[in-house]
Structures are given as C-alpha cells and as structure tokens.
C-alpha positions in Angstrom: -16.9 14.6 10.6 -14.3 14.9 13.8 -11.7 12.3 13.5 -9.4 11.3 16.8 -6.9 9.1 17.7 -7.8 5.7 19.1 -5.5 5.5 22.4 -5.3 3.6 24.9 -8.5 2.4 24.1 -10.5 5.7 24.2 -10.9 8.6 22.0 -8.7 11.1 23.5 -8.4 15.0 22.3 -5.0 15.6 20.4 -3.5 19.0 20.0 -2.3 18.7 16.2 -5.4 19.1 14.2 -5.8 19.1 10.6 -8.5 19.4 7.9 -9.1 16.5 5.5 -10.2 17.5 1.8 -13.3 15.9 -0.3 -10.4 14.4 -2.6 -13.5 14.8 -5.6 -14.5 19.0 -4.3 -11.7 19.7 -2.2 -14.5 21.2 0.5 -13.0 20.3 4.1 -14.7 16.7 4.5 -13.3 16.1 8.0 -11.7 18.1 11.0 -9.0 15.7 12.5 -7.5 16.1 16.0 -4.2 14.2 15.3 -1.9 12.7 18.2 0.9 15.2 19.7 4.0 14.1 20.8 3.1 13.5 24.6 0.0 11.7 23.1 2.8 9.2 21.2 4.8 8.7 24.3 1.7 7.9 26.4 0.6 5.0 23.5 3.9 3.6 24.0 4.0 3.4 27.9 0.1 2.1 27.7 1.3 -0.8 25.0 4.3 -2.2 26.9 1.8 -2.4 30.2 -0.6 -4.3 28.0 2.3 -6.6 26.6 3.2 -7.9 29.9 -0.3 -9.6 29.9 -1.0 -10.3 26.4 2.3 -12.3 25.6 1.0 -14.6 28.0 -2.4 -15.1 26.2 -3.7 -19.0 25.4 -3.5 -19.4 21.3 -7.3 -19.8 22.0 -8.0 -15.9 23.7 -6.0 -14.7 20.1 -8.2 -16.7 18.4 -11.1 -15.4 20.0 -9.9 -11.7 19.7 -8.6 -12.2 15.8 -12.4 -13.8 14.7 -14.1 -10.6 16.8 -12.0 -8.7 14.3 -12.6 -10.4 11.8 -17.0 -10.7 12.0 -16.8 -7.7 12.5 -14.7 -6.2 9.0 -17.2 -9.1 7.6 -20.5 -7.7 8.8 -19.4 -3.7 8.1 -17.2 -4.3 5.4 -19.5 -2.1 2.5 -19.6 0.9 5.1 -15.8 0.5 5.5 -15.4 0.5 2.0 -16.9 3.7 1.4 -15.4 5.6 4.2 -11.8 4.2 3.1 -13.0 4.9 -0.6 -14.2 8.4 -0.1 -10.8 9.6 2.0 -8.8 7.5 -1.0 -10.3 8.8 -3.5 -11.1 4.8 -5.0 -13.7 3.2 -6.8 -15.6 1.9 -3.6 -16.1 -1.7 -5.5 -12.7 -1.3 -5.7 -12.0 -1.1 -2.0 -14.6 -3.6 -1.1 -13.5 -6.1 -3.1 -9.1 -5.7 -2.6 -9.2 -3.5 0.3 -11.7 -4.7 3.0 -11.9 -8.2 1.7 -8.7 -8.5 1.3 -8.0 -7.2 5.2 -10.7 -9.7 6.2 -8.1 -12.6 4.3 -5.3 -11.3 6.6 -7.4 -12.2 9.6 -8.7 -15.4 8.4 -5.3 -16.1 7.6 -3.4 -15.2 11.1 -6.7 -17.4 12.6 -5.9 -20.5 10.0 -2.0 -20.5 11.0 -3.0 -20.2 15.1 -5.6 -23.3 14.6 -2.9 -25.0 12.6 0.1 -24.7 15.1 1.6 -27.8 16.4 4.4 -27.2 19.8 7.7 -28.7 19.2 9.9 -29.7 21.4 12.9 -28.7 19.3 11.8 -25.2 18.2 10.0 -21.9 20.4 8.3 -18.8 19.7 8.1 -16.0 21.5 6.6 -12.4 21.2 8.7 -9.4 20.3 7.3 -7.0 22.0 5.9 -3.6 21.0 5.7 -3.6 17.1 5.1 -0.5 15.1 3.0 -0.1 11.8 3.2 3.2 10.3 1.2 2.5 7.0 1.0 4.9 3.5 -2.8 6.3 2.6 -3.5 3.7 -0.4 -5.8 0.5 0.9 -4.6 1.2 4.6 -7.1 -1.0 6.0 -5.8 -3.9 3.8 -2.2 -2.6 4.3 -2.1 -2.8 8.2 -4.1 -6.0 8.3 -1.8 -7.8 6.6 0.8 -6.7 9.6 -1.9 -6.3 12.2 -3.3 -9.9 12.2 -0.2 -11.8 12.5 1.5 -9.4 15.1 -2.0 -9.8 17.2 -1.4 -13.7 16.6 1.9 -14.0 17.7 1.4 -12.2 20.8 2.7 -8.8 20.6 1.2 -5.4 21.5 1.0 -2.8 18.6 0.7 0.7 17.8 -0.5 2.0 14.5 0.7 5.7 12.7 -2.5 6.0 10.0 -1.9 8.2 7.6 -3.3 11.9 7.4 -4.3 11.3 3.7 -6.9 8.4 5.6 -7.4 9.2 8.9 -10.9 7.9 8.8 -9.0 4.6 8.6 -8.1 5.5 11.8 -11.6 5.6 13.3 -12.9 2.2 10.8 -10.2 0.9 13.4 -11.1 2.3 16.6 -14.6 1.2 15.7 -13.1 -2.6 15.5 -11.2 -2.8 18.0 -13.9 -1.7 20.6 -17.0 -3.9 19.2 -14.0 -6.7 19.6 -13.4 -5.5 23.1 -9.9 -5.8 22.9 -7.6 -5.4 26.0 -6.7 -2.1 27.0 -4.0 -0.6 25.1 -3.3 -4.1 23.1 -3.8 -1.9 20.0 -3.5 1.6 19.4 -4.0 3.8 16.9 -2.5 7.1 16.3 -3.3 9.5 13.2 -0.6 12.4 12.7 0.7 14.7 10.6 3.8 15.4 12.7 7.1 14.5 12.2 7.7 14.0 15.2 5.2 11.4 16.1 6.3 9.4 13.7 10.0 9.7 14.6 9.6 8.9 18.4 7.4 5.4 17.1 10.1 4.4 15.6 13.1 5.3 17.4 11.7 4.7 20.7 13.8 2.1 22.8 11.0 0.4 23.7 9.6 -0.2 20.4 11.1 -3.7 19.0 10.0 -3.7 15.7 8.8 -1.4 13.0 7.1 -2.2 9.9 7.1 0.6 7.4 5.0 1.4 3.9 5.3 4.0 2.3 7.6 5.8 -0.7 11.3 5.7 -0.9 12.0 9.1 0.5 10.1 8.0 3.8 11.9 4.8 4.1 15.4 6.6 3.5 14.2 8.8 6.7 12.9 5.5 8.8 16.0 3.6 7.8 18.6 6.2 8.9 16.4 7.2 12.2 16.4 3.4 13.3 20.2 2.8 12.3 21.3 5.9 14.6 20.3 4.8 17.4 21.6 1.0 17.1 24.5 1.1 19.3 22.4 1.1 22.1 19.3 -1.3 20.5 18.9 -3.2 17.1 15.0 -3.4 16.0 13.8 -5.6 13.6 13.0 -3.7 10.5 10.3 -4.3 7.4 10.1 -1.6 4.6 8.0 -2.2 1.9 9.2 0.5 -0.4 8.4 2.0 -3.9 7.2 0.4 -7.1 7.7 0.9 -10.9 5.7 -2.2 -12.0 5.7 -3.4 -15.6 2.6 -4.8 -17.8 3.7 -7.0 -20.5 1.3 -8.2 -23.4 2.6 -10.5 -25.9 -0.8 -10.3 -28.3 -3.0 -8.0 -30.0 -5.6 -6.2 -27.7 -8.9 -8.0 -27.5 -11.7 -5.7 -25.4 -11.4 -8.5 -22.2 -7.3 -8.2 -21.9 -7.1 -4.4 -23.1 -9.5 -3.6 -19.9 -7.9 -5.8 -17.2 -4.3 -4.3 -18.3 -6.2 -0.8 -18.3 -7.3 -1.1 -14.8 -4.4 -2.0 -13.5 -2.7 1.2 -14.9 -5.5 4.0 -14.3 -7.4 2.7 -11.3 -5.4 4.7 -8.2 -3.8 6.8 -11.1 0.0 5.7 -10.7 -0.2 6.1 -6.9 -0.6 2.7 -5.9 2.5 0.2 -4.9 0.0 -2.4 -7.3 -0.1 0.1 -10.3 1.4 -0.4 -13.1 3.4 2.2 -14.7 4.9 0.9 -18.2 3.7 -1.8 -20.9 5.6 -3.1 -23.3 3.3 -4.7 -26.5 4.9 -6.2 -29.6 6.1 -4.2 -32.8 3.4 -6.0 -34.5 0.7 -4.9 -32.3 2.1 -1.7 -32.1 -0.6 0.4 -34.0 -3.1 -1.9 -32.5 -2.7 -0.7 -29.0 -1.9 2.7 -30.1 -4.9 3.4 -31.2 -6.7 1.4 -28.5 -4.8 3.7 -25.6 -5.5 7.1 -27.6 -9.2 6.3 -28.3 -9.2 5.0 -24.3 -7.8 8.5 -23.4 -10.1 10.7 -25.8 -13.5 9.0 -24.7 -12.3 8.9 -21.0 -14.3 11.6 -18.8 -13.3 12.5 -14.8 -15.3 10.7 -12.1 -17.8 12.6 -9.7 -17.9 10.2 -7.1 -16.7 6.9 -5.7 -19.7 5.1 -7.1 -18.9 6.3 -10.7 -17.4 3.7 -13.0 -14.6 5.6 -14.6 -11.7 4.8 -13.8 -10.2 8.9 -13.9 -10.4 9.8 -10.2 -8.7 12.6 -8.7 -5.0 12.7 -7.6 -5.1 12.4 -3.8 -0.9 13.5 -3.3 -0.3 17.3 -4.2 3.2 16.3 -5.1 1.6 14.7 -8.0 0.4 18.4 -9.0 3.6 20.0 -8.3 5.8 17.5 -10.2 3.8 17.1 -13.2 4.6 19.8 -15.2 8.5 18.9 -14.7 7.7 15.3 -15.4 5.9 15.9 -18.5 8.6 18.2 -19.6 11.3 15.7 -19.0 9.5 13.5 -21.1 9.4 15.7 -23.8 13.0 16.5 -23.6 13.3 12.6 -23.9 11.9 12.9 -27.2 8.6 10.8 -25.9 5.6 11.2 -28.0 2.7 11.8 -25.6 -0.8 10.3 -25.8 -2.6 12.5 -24.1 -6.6 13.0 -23.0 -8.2 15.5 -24.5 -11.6 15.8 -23.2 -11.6 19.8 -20.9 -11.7 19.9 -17.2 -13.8 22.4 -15.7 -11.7 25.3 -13.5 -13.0 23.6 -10.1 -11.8 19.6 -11.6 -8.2 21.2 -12.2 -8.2 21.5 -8.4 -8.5 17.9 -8.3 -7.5 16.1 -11.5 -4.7 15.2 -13.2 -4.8 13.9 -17.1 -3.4 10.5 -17.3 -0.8 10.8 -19.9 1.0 7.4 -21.9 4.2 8.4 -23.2 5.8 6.5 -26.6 9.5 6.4 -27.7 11.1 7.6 -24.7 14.9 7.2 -24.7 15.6 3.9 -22.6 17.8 5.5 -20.6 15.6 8.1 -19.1 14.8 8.6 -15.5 11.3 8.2 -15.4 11.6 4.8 -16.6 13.8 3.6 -13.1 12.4 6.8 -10.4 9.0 5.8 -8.8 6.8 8.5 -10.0 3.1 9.1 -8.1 1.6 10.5 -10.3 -0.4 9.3 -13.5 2.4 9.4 -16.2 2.9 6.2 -17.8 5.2 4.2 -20.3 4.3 2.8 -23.6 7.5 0.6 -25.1 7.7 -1.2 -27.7 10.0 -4.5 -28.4 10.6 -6.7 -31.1 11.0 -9.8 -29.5 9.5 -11.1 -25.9 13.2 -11.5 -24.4 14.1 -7.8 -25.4 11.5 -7.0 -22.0 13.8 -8.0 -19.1 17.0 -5.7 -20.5 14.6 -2.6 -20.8 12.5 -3.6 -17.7 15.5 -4.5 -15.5 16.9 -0.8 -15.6 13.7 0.2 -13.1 15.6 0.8 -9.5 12.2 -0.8 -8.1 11.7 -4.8 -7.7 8.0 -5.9 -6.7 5.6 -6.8 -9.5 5.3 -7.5 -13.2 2.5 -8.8 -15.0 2.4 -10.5 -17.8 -1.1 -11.2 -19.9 0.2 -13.9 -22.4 -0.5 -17.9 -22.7 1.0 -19.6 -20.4 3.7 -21.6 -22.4 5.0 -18.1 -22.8 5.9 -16.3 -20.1 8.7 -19.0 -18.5 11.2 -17.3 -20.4 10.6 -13.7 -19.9 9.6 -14.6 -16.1 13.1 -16.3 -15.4 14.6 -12.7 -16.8 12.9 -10.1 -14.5 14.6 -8.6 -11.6 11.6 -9.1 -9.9 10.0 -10.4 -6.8 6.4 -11.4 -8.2 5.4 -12.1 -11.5 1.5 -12.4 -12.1 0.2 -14.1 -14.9 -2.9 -12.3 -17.2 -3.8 -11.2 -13.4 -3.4 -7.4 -11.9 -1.2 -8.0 -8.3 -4.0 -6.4 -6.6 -6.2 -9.1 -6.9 -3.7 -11.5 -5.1 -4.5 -10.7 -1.2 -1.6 -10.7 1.0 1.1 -8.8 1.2 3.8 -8.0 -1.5 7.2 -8.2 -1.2 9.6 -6.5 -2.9 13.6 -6.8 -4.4 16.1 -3.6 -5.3 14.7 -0.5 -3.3 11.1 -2.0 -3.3 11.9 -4.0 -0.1 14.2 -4.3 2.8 14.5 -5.7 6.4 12.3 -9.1 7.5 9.7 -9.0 4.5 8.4 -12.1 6.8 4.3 -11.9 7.4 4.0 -14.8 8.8 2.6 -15.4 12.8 5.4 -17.9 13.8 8.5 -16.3 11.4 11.4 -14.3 11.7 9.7 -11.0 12.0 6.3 -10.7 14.7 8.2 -14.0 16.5 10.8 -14.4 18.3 12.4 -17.8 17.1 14.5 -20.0 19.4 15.6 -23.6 18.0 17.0 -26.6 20.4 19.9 -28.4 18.5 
C-alpha cells in the first residue's frame, strides 16, 4: 500500500519516503511518500487562505461539515479499525471499540456543544487561527479527534503532523475529509518523518496554536522551539505529555477484576499514555496475586494477528528493544525479583516481541518507578495499609491517571492523596472517551478541549 500526504485537499507526491513494517512480520507493509519541507510551508500558506473564509462560517455550515465527519467514522468505523489496528499493532476490538468510537464521541461532542450555544451579549468568541496537531502513533485517530472536532467547531483552520509509526492514519483521514467535502485546505494532513517538518509547524509565525502528544523528550523539543521564537509571537500551547499510571487493588484477585486490571497493563504493552505501569495489592493478598501474575505470564503465548485475543502483541517503538536490556538490568541492580514469561519465541518473533516482565521488591527509590518507560516492564508493590499508596505513588514525575478497583466507600481516602489528575474507579481510563489531562510533566499549556474555551477560542468578555 502507497501512503501520501493529504494537502491542500489532494494527494500530492512528497519527496521524504519511508517504509512502514508489518509490526507482527516486520515485511515492508506500506511505502509512504512523507511531506518535505516545501510541502509543510505550502499546507501552511493553503490553511491561512482557507481561514479567511472559514472563520466566517454560520454555526450551522460547522455543524453540517462536523456530522459529514462524523456518518462517515460511523459508517466505516470496523475498516478504520483495522487499518489503525494493523499499523498500531492493537487488538482491532480494541481500536473499534476506544479508538474509532471514541473519535466518533469527539465529533458528537463538538456537534452537541455548537447545537447547545447560546450568544451573549456580555461574552465573544472568536477563532484563533491556524492550529497545529502533531499527534503520537497510539489511537491517533481518537487522539486528533478529540483536538480536531472542537478546533473545526470553533472556526479555525488546521493542519495535522500524523505520525510515521501510523501513517495510514493519515490516509483513514484524507478519506474523511473528502467524502465530507470539506473546503479546500480547511484541514490538512501531513505524515513525516522529518525533523524539520515538524519544527517549521510549530514554529511557524503564522501558526497560532499547537497542540502536542507525544513523550516527554518530544515535548522538551516542542516547548523550547515555541519559547525561542516568543519575542516576536506567543502561541497558545497544549502538551499532553508522558504517563507512569498506577493500578491499585485493595482485595484478593477474583477472575472478573484480575482480567480488567490485566488489560489495562498488557494491552499496548506499556506504550500507551492509558497503560498502566505499577500495582500496588495488599500484604495480605500478596501471594494471591503473585501467583495469579506468574501463572498469567507462563500460560501467556505472542499474538499472530490483530484479530487474536492475546493480549502479547508486538512492541511497535524500537527504543523499547534497545532499552530493555538496560532496564531490566537496572531492575536487577534494584534488587527486584522479576516475574518473568517463560514460554520461547521463535528467531523471527524476537524481531518483534518483547516479554512483558512484572518486577517485585524494587527499592522505592528507583528510577524506573518516576521515568516514563515505553516499554513492557512493569511494577508489582506491595503495601500494608491503603494510605501507604499515595507516598510510594506520589514519587512518579508523571501526573495523569490512577485507577483504583476497590468498593467505593474505599477509595475517598486514597483518591484525596494522589498527585494526580484523574482517578478511575474499578474502570481502565481508556474506556472514559475524551481526552486526558494531565498534572507534573504529564501536562502543560491550555489542557482546554473545549469549542468555546481558552484554547481553539479566542475569548473576549464585556465588563
């Protein structure tokens, strides 16, 4: 399959080609002519032209354009899901179910908030202007819907930097926005694996806002490129960062609870910002879930495709591969006893796999409990009491999501503690559409998603 970039409305030819692997064979699965640089300054130039028309547009044309989007992620959404799957290396229910469904909410949402707007005569909104997504690999359809929508709604053109691990993200997109018939250059979408594509999006003057995902590292970079140039223009800036999400169970493992705090662990293998990455159980259940995780490990076998049902998918980062070995060794050197899988992988399965490993007893002070870590290494602690949780938890430099599978007269107590920004109860974040904010180094900037807010809106009050 040839991918290309969706500009100015039309499939264009970019010079930067790459090959996309079969995440499950690592056989080339697509050949991807990526935007060049010129490519990137032509998007911009096309989206300010559309802008000047667009931030004129009725609430009733955005509405129109929003539910085109919209029927159509409805009425393709199990194709989508396989072609995002397949790139992300996901259980395609998966996908379907808190990927393209929950992309179709964004819409539905952004639709419900236009319907629902009253004027006043004592506050305006206005468009920004240009915004820029540049979105990570991991649900990307989901992840630039929930910036799309409401950036669409509020009036403002946008350009979107998919990313090379799912650039057929990039073409579910151009496939969208055509059967919607949206204006010319309204929405464009760019996929690139230069540096420089991604630097001029973002530093460009005429660019007003940028909304980043992606890992720390990469935030750093967009943080630092957007404050150089603010002497001569401030943009308005979301990052939504890294995670180090913790699991909390306050009971034995039954067979219902042990497999929703499972999935939430192994499904994306540590590489999603929804995972989680360390549980703390009881010293009284200790043994209990032990045994539970090493049996879980033993009996678990690597999936062949997106349709299997195991939950052991390949690694899609290479970075994963090439910080393991440290990783694992660090954790030995923290005196952590490892739980580890031992069912063989074939020589061509090494190429993709990585063994998801639970480490036990790690010294509290160690790094890998408070450094976001993509790759499938996770924490097993142990606490005697529920309120010992928030002092071990609290070291993590990440803030977005904890979840906590308990009855509900429990978890005030331990919720009040965390230095967190969400705290689900006997529920996986995932399954809670909409985007997630973050506190510490998990978020910074406007984490504002709504159409008339602080971010996609420009807000002007009469006093």
């Amino acid at each position: 399959m040839i991918i290309q970039s969706f500009i100015n409305s039309a499939f264009q030819k970019g010079a930067a080609a790459f090959t996309k692997k079969n995440p499950y064979t690592q056989a080339e699965q697509h050949q991807v002519e990526g935007a060049d640089l010129m490519q990137a300054v032509q998007s911009i130039q096309g989206a300010q032209k559309a802008f000047a028309e667009w931030k004129t547009s009725s609430l009733e044309d955005r509405i129109t354009l929003l539910t085109k989007i919209k029927d159509n992620l409805v009425q393709e959404k199990s194709q989508f899901a396989k072609l995002e799957a397949q790139d992300q290396a996901l259980p395609v229910q998966f996908v379907e179910q808190h990927g393209v469904e929950a992309a179709i909410d964004s819409f539905e949402s952004a639709i419900t908030q236009l319907k629902n707007h009253k004027p006043s005569e004592t506050q305006f909104f206005s468009p920004n202007g240009l915004v820029v997504i540049v979105a990570s690999w991991n649900l990307s359809l989901r992840v630039i819907s929930e910036r799309l929508a409401p950036a669409l709604a509020a009036g403002n053109s946008v350009i979107i930097k998919v990313s090379s691990s799912s650039p057929v993200t990039a073409m579910i997109l151009g496939q969208i926005l055509q059967q919607a018939q949206a204006p010319s250059g309204l929405v464009q979408v760019l996929v690139s694996n230069q540096q420089d594509v991604k630097d001029i999006l973002i530093s460009h003057p005429g660019v007003k806002a940028v909304s980043f995902v992606g890992n720390l590292k990469n935030s750093a970079e967009v943080l630092k490129k957007v404050t150089a140039q603010s002497f001569n223009q401030f943009k308005k800036i979301q990052i939504a960062s890294g995670s180090k999400n913790s699991a909390v169970a306050l009971s034995a493992p039954t067979d219902q609870q042990f497999n929703e705090i499972i999935r939430s662990f192994m499904i994306g293998q540590g590489q999603l910002s929804w995972n989680s990455n360390r549980l703390f159980i009881l010293e009284k259940y200790e043994q209990e879930w032990v045994d539970r995780i090493t049996k879980y490990l033993a009996d678990l076998r690597p999936a062949t495709s997106i349709e299997d049902d195991s939950m052991w998918t390949p690694c899609l980062k290479t970075e994963s591969f090439e910080q393991f070995t440290e990783i694992e060794n660090l954790a030995i050197q923290d005196k952590a006893h490892l739980l580890q899988v031992s069912r063989p992988l074939s020589d061509q399965q090494k190429k993709s796999y990585l063994k998801p490993t639970f480490t036990k007893d790690m010294s509290n002070c160690s790094t890998l409990q408070q450094d976001q870590v993509t790759a499938p290494l996770f924490i097993l602690s142990v606490v005697k009491y529920p309120f010992d949780v928030a002092k071990y938890s609290n070291v993590s430099y990440y803030g977005q999501s904890a979840h906590i599978w308990a009855e509900e007269s429990k978890v005030a107590k331990i919720a009040e503690q965390l230095d967190i920004a969400q705290i689900f109860v006997n529920k996986w974040s995932a399954e809670r559409h909409g985007p997630n904010k973050g506190v510490k180094q998990s978020g910074f900037g406007l984490q504002d998603y709504q159409v008339f807010g602080d971010f996609f809106s420009n807000v002007k009050n009469l006093t």
